[in-house]
C-alpha positions as CSV (number, residue, x, y, z in Angstrom):
1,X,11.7,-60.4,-12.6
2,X,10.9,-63.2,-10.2
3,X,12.2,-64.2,-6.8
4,X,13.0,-67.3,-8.6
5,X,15.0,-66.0,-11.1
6,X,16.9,-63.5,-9.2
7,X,18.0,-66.6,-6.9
8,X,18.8,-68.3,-10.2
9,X,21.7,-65.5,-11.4
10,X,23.1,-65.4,-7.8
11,X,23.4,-69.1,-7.6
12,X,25.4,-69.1,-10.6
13,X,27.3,-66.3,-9.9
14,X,28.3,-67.6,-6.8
15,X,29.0,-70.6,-8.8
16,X,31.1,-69.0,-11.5
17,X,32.9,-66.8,-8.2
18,X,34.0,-70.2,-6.5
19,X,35.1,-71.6,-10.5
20,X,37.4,-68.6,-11.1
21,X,39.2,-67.9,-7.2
22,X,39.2,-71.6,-6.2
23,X,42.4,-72.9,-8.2
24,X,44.2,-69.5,-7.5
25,X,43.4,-70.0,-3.7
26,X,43.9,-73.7,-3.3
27,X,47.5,-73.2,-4.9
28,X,48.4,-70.4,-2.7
29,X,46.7,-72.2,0.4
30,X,49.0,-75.3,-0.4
31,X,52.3,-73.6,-1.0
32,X,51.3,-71.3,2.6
33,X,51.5,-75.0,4.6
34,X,54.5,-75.6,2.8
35,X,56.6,-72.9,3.3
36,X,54.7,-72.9,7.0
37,X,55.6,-76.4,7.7
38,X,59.2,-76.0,6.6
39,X,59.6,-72.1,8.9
40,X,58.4,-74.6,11.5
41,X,60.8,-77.1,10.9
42,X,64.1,-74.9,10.1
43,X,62.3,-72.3,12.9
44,X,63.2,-69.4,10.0
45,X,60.6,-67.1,11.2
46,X,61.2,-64.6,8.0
47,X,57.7,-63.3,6.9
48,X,59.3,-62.3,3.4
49,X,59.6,-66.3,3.5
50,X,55.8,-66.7,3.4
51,X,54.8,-63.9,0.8
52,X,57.1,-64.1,-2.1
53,X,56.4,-67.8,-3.0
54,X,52.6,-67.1,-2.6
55,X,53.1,-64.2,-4.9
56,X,55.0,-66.6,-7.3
57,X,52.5,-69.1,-7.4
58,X,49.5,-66.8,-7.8
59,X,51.3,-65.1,-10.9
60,X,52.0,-68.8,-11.9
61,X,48.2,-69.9,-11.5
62,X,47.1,-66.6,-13.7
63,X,49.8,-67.3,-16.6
64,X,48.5,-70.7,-16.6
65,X,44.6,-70.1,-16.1
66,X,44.0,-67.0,-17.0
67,X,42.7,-67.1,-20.6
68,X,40.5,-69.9,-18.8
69,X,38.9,-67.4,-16.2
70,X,38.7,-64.5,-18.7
71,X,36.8,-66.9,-20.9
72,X,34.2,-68.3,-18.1
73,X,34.0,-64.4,-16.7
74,X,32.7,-63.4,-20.1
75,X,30.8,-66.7,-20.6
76,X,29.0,-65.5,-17.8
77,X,28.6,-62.1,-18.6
78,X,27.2,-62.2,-22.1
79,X,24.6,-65.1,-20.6
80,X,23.5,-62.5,-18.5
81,X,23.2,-59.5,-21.1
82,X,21.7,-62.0,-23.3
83,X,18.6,-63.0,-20.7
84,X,18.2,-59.0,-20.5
85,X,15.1,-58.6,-22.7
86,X,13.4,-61.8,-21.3
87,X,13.5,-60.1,-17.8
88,X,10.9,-57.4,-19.5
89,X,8.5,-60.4,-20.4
């Protein structure tokens, strides 16, 4: 196997990586500010405060998008199994 094509699978890997986590993180970044902004404003310094709606939101995110992940995971995966015996040639 080629330099080439070893920088090929890790682009899209990294790719795929950044696909799956981003709407998980971008959710739980944006409800962090909130509940930040509003401990700031009510000056509720609670940490419990921060956690449990980040918690909910992430178990939100993967009710919601987790048949999609699963799906571009395996997508992935079975691209990768399937370019196995060309990697020989």
């Amino acid at each position: 196997m080629g330099g080439d094509r070893a920088l090929f699978f890790l682009n899209e890997l990294m790719w795929n990586a950044f696909a799956i986590a981003a709407p998980l993180l971008f959710a739980t970044l944006i409800v962090g500010v909130v509940i930040g902004v509003l401990q700031v404003a009510t000056q509720i310094q609670e940490i419990t405060l921060s956690y449990v709606p980040k918690l909910i939101t992430a178990g939100l995110i993967m009710v919601m998008l987790g048949g999609w992940m699963l799906a571009r995971l395996t997508q992935f995966a079975t691209s990768l199994y399937q370019s196995i015996p060309e990697l020989g040639a």
